[in-house]
N, C-alpha and C positions, 0 to 999 in steps of 0.2 A: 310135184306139179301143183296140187292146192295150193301149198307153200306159199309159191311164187305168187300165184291169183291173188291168195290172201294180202303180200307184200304188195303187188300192184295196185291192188283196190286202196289197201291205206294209203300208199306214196298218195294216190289219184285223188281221195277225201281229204287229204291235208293240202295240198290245191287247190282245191277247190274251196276248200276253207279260208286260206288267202286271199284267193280272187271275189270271193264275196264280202271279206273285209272291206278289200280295196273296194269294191264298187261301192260301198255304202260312206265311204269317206269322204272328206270335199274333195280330196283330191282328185277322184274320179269325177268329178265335175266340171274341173279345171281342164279334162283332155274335149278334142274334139269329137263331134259328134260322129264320126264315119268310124272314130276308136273307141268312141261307147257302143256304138251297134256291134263291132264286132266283137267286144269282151263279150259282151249280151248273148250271141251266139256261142262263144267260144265257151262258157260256163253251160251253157245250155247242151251242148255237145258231149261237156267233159261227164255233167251229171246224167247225159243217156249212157254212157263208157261206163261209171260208176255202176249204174242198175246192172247190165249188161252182164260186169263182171261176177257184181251178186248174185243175179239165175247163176250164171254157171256154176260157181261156187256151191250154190246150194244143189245143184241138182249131180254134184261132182261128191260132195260129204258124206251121204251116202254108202256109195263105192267105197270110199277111202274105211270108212269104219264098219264095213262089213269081213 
Protein backbone atom coordinates (compact mmCIF):
# COMPACT_ATOMS: atom_id res chain seq x y z
CA UNK A 1 0.00 0.00 0.00
CA UNK A 2 2.92 2.59 0.81
CA UNK A 3 4.34 1.13 -2.37
CA UNK A 4 1.74 2.41 -4.42
CA UNK A 5 1.50 6.14 -2.25
CA UNK A 6 5.11 6.28 -2.88
CA UNK A 7 4.57 5.49 -6.97
CA UNK A 8 1.79 7.97 -6.87
CA UNK A 9 3.60 10.87 -5.21
CA UNK A 10 6.46 10.36 -7.74
CA UNK A 11 4.28 9.87 -10.93
CA UNK A 12 2.55 13.36 -9.33
CA UNK A 13 6.28 15.34 -8.71
CA UNK A 14 7.33 14.50 -12.06
CA UNK A 15 4.18 16.55 -13.29
CA UNK A 16 4.30 18.86 -11.70
CA UNK A 17 7.86 19.14 -12.63
CA UNK A 18 6.71 19.57 -16.28
CA UNK A 19 3.93 21.87 -15.56
CA UNK A 20 6.25 24.33 -13.93
CA UNK A 21 8.70 24.05 -16.86
CA UNK A 22 6.13 24.72 -19.06
CA UNK A 23 4.77 27.86 -17.18
CA UNK A 24 8.14 29.33 -16.93
CA UNK A 25 8.64 28.98 -20.83
CA UNK A 26 7.47 31.66 -23.43
CA UNK A 27 5.44 29.29 -24.49
CA UNK A 28 3.21 29.59 -21.58
CA UNK A 29 2.88 33.14 -22.49
CA UNK A 30 1.81 32.57 -25.92
CA UNK A 31 -1.63 30.76 -24.33
CA UNK A 32 -4.58 32.81 -23.18
CA UNK A 33 -5.18 34.29 -20.22
CA UNK A 34 -8.42 32.12 -18.93
CA UNK A 35 -5.44 28.95 -19.68
CA UNK A 36 -2.86 30.51 -17.66
CA UNK A 37 -5.28 30.92 -14.62
CA UNK A 38 -6.15 27.68 -14.98
CA UNK A 39 -2.77 25.85 -15.23
CA UNK A 40 -2.04 28.45 -12.04
CA UNK A 41 -4.72 26.65 -10.21
CA UNK A 42 -4.23 23.28 -11.66
CA UNK A 43 -0.40 23.26 -10.26
CA UNK A 44 -1.68 24.81 -7.26
CA UNK A 45 -3.94 21.76 -6.76
CA UNK A 46 -1.56 19.16 -7.99
CA UNK A 47 1.10 20.44 -5.29
CA UNK A 48 -1.69 20.41 -2.30
CA UNK A 49 -2.29 16.30 -3.66
CA UNK A 50 1.61 16.18 -3.55
CA UNK A 51 1.76 17.35 0.38
CA UNK A 52 -1.28 15.35 0.92
CA UNK A 53 0.14 12.31 -0.29
CA UNK A 54 3.51 13.02 1.92
CA UNK A 55 1.50 13.19 5.44
CA UNK A 56 0.12 10.10 4.55
CA UNK A 57 2.95 8.39 3.66
CA UNK A 58 4.81 9.69 6.53
CA UNK A 59 2.35 8.95 9.05
CA UNK A 60 1.76 5.46 7.17
CA UNK A 61 6.01 4.44 7.60
CA UNK A 62 5.88 3.94 10.62
CA UNK A 63 3.35 1.04 10.67
CA UNK A 64 5.04 -0.38 7.81
CA UNK A 65 8.54 -0.78 9.70
CA UNK A 66 7.24 -1.59 12.85
Amino acid sequence: FIDRLNVEKSELDEKIGKLKSFMESDNFNKIDTVQKSLLQVQAHAMLTYSQILFERISLLEPVANA
